[in-house]
C-alpha positions in Angstrom: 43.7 -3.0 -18.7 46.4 -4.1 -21.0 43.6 -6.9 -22.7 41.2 -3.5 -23.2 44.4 -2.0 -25.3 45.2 -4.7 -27.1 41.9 -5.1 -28.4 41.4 -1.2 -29.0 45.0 -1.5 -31.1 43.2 -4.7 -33.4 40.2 -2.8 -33.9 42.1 0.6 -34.9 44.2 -1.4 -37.1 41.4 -2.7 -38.6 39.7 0.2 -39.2 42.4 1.6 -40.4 43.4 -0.6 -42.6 42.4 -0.4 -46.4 39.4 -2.2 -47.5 39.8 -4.6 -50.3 38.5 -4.0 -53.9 35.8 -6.6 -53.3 35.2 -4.1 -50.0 34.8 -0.9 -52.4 31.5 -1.8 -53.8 28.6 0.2 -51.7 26.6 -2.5 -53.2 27.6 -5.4 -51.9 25.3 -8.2 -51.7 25.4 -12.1 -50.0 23.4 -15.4 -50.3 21.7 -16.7 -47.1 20.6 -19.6 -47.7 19.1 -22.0 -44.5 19.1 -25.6 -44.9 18.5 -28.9 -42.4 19.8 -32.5 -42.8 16.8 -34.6 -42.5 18.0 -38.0 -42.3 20.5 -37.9 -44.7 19.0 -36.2 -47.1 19.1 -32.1 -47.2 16.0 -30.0 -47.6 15.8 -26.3 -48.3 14.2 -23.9 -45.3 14.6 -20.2 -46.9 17.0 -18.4 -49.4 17.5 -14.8 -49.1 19.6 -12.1 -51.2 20.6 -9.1 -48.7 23.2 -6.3 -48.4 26.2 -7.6 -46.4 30.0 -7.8 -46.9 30.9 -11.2 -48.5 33.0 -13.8 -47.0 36.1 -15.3 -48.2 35.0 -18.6 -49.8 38.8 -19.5 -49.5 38.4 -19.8 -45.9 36.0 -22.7 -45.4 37.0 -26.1 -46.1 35.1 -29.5 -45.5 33.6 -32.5 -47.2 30.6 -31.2 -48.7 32.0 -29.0 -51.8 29.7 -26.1 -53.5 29.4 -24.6 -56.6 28.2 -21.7 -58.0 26.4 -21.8 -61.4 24.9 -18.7 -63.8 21.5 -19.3 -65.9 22.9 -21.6 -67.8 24.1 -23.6 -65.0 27.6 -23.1 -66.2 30.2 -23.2 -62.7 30.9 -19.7 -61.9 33.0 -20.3 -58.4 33.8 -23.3 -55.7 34.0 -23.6 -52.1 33.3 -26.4 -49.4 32.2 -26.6 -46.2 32.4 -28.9 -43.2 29.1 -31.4 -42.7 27.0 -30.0 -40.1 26.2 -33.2 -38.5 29.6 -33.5 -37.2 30.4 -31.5 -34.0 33.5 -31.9 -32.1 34.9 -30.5 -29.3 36.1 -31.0 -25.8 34.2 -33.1 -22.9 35.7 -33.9 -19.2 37.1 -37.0 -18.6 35.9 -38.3 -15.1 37.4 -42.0 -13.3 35.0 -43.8 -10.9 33.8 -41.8 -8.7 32.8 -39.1 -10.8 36.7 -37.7 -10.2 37.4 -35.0 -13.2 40.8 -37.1 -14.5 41.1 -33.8 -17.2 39.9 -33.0 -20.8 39.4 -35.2 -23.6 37.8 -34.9 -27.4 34.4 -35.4 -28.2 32.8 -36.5 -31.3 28.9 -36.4 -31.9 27.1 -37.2 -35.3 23.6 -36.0 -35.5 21.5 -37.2 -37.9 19.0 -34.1 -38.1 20.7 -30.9 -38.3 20.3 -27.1 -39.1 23.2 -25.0 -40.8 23.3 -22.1 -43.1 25.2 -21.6 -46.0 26.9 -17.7 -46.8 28.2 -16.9 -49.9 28.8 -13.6 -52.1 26.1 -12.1 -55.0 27.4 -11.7 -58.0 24.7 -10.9 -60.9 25.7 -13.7 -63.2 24.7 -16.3 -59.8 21.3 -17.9 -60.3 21.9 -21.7 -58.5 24.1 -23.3 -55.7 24.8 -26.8 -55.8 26.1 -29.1 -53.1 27.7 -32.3 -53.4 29.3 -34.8 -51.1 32.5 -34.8 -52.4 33.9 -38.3 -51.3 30.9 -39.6 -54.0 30.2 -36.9 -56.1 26.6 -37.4 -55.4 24.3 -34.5 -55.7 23.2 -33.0 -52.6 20.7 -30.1 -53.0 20.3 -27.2 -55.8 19.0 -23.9 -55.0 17.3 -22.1 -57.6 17.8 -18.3 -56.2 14.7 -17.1 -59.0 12.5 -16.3 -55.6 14.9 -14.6 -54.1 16.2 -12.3 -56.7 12.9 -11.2 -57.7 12.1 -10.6 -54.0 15.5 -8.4 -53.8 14.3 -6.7 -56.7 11.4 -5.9 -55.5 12.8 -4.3 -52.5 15.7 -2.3 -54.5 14.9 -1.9 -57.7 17.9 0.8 -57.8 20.6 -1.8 -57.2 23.0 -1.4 -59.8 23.6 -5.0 -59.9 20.0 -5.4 -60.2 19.3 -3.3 -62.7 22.5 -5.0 -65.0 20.1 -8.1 -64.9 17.7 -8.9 -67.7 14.2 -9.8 -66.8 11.8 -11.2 -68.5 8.7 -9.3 -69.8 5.4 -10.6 -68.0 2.5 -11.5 -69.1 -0.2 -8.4 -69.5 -2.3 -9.4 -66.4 -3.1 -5.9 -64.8 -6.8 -4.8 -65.0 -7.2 -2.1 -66.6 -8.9 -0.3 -63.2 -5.2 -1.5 -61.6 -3.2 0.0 -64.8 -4.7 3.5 -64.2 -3.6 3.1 -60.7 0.0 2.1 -61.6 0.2 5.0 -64.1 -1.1 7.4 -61.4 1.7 6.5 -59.0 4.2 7.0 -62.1 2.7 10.7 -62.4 2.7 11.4 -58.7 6.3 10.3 -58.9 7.4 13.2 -61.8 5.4 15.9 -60.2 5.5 15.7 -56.2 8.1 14.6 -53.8 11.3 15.8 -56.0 13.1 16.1 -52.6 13.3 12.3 -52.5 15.5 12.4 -55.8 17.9 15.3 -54.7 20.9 13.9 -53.1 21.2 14.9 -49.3 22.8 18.5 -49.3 23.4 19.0 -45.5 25.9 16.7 -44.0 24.7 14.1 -41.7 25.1 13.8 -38.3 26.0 10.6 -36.7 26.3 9.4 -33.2 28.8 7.5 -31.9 28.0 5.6 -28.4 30.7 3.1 -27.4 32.5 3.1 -24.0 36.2 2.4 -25.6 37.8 5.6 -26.3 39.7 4.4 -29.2 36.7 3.1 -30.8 35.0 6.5 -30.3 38.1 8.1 -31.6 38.4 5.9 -34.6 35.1 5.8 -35.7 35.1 9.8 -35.7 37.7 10.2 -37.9 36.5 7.7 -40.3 32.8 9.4 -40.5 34.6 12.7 -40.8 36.7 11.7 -44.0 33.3 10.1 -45.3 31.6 13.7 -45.0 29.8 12.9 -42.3 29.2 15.0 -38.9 30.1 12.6 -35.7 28.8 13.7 -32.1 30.1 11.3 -29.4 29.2 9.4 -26.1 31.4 6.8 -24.5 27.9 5.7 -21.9 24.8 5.0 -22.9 23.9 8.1 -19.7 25.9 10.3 -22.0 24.1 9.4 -24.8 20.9 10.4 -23.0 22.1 13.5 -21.8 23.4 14.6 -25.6 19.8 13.8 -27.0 18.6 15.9 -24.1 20.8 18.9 -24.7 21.4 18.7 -28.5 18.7 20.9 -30.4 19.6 18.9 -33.6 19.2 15.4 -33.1 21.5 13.1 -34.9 20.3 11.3 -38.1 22.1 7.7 -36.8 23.2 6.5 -33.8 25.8 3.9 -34.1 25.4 2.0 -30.2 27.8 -0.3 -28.8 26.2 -2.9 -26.5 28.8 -4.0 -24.0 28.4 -0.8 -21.8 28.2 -0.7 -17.9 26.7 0.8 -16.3 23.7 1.1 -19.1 24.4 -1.6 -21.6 23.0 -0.9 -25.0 19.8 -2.7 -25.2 18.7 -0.4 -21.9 19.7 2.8 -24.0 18.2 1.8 -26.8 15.1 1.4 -24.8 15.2 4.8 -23.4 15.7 6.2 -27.1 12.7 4.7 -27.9 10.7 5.6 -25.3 10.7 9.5 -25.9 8.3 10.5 -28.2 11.0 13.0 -30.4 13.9 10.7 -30.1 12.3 7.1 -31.2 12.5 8.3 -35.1 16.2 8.4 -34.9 18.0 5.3 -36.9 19.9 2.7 -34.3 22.3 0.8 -35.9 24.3 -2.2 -33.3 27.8 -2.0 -33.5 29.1 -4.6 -31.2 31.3 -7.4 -30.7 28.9 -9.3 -28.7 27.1 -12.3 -31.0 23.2 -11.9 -30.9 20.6 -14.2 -29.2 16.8 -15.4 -30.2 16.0 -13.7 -27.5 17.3 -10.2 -28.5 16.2 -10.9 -32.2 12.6 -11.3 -31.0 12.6 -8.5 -28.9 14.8 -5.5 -30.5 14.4 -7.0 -34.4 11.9 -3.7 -34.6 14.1 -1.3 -33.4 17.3 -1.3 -35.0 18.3 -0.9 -38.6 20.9 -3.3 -38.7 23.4 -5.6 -36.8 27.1 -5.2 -37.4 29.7 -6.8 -35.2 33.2 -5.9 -34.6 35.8 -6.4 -35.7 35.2 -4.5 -39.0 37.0 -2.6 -41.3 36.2 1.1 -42.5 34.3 0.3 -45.5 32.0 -2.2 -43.6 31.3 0.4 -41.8 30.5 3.2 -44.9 29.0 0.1 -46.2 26.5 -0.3 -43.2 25.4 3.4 -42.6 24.9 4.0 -46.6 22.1 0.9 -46.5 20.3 2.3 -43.3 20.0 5.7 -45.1 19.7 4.3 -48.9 16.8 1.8 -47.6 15.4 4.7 -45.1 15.0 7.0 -48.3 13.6 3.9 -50.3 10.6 3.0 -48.0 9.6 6.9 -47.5 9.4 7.3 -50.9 7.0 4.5 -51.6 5.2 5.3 -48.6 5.1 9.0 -50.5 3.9 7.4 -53.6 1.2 5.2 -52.3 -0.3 7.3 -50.0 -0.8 10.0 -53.2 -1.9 7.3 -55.3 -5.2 6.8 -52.4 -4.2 3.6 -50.5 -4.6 3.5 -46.9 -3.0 4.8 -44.3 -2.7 2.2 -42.0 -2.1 -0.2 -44.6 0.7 1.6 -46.0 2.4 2.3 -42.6 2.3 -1.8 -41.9 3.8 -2.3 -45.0 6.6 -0.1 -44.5 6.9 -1.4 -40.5 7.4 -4.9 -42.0 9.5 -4.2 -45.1 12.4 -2.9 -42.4 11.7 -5.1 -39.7 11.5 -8.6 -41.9 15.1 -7.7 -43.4 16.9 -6.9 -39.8 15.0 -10.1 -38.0 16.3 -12.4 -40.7 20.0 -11.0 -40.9 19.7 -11.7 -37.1 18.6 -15.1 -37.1 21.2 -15.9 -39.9 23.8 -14.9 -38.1 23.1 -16.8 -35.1 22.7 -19.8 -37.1 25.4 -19.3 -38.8 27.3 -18.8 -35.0 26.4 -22.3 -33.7 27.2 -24.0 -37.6 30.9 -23.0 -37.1 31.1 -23.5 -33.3 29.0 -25.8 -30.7 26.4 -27.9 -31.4 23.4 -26.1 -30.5 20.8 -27.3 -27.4 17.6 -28.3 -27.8 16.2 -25.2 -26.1 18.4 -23.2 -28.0 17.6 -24.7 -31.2 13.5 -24.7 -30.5 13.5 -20.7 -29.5 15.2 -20.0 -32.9 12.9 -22.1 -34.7 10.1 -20.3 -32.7 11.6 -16.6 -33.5 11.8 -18.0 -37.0 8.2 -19.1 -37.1 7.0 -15.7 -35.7 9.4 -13.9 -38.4 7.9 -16.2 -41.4 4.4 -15.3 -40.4 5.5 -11.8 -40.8 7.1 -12.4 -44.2 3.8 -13.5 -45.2 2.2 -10.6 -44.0 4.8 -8.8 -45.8 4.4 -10.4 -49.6 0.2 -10.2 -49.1 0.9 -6.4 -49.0 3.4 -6.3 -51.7 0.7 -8.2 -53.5 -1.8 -5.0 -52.8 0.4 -2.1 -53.4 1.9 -4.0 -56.4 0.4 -1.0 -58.7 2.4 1.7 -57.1 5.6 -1.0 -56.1 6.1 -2.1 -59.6 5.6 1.0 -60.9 8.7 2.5 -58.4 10.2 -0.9 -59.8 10.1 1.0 -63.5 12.4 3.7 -62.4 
């Protein structure tokens, strides 16, 4: 009992707590980028530019230094991080016999190794370079082109985005494609105005989580935000106020750690009912995610947030549910008017979510096991199976980029 308060007075004094300037910025964007020793030598998996809050690059210490560098490839920031190979930890000592004598350390060096790299986005940031440090040799550069222009893509809005200069393509459109573009610029100025009118009704927000102070905490926060909070402290109660509420809420922030209902199982039941399965489902939890849970719930949540986390992660996490919610409708809005399919249009916007969530996911549990113990073999081939399954969907992903690109880029021009 006296644990269950002492982590309810952390989390209310982190909550509490002012967020740092950095922490101010709605927009905040990091750097995943996924990379694998190989025999000494480090190879690039995927890069990614996503909303998150960014870490303290202060923090991390080790023998492979990074650097940031701008277009120019002019240093913009340092950091270093410890080499992945390495793990250490603690083993039992045993005499003959097979007697446990106590604990000792353990060192292991592996040769082949996955680890991620996390740093923040600023819009001057176009490479990452590591280098061993003891030598000076140059490890790997990361050229984040692909990535920005894939953020881009995606949220054409961003303020930081839009502060960037891009370069003029080539004129490669047919002129059959052209019309097409144009016609989704038109539909745009005379239909769907509702999509550009700031939300006038206060949202209402959900908060499931079985600690009180949480509960209590997260109302008052959402209520000095101008938000609506409705409560549960069980993911029954939760049920039962869907069931009894004739306005259902716009989010639902769900704790996982619940008995007896945990919050995968209500989740599950919110998605079976036909009227409650549109409603936003954002994990707020302080329980680290698994493959497992990525593969199977990556396409029904919006995002992933754990706990401890201060009150602007949080304003930070609900804006970019409801920013990118309003995003995807309105390019579903626009390419349906400008005559593409249905169905087509419905995958695309399926994907565009589902894509972003599965890979914060996987990043973070990378990211888990690169600060903490080595990972097991099972463990490390079911990631790199959910990883597989979520780069075949990325694919899937860019092909229809590639065949709404009339309407996309012309959402892009706004």
């Amino acid at each position: 009992m006296q644990l269950r308060l002492l982590v309810g007075l952390i989390l209310l004094l982190l909550l509490v707590i002012p967020a740092t300037a950095a922490d101010n910025n709605p927009y905040q964007k990091i750097v995943v980028i996924n990379l694998a020793y190989d025999n000494g030598v480090i190879k690039e998996g995927s890069s990614a530019i996503q909303y998150g809050t960014a870490p303290n690059l202060n923090l991390q210490s080790g023998s492979i230094g990074g650097v940031l560098l701008d277009a120019q490839k002019k240093p913009i920031n340092e950091f270093s991080i410890r080499d992945p190979r390495i793990q250490m930890g603690d083993s039992v000592a045993t005499v003959p016999g097979g007697t446990a004598q106590g604990m000792i350390g353990s060192t292991q060096y592996n040769p082949q190794e996955d680890f991620g790299v996390v740093i923040p986005f600023t819009p001057d940031l176009h490479y990452v370079t590591l280098v061993d440090s003891p030598t000076g040799n140059n490890l790997i550069t990361v050229d984040l082109t692909a990535p920005l222009a894939e953020f881009r893509q995606m949220y054409p809005d961003d303020p930081d985005i839009k502060s960037i200069q891009q370069p003029v393509p080539a004129r490669t459109i047919p002129v059959t494609m052209e019309m097409v573009a144009i016609l989704g610029v038109i539909l745009i100025a005379i239909s769907g105005v509702g999509y550009f009118v700031r939300r006038s009704q206060p949202l209402q927000i959900l908060i499931v989580d079985d600690e009180p102070s949480i509960v209590e905490v997260f109302s008052l926060l959402l209520s000095r935000k101008g938000y609506v909070p409705m409560t549960a402290q069980s993911g029954e109660e939760c049920i039962s106020v869907l069931k009894n509420q004739k306005k259902l809420p716009d989010l639902i922030l769900l704790d996982i750690m619940m008995y007896p209902m945990d919050g995968w199982q209500t989740l599950e039941k919110i998605k079976e009912n036909a009227l409650w399965k549109q409603i936003p489902v954002l994990m707020v939890t302080g329980k680290q995610p698994t493959p497992a849970e990525a593969k199977k719930y990556g396409l029904c949540i919006e995002d992933y947030i754990l706990k401890p986390l201060n009150a602007q992660e949080l304003y930070n996490a609900i804006e970019h549910v409801f920013r990118r919610k309003e995003f995807i409708e309105r390019e579903i809005h626009v390419a349906l008017k400008a005559g593409f399919e249905k169905d087509l249009v419905c995958e695309y916007a399926r994907l565009r979510k589902r894509v972003e969530v599965e890979k914060k996911i996987i990043g973070m549990i990378r990211s888990a096991y690169t600060t903490g113990e080595s990972m097991a073999d099972d463990m490390i081939r079911t990631i790199d199976d959910v990883n597989a399954e979520i780069g075949s969907r990325e694919m899937r992903l860019r092909n229809l980029q590639s065949q709404l690109a009339p309407v996309l880029s012309s959402e892009d021009r706004q």
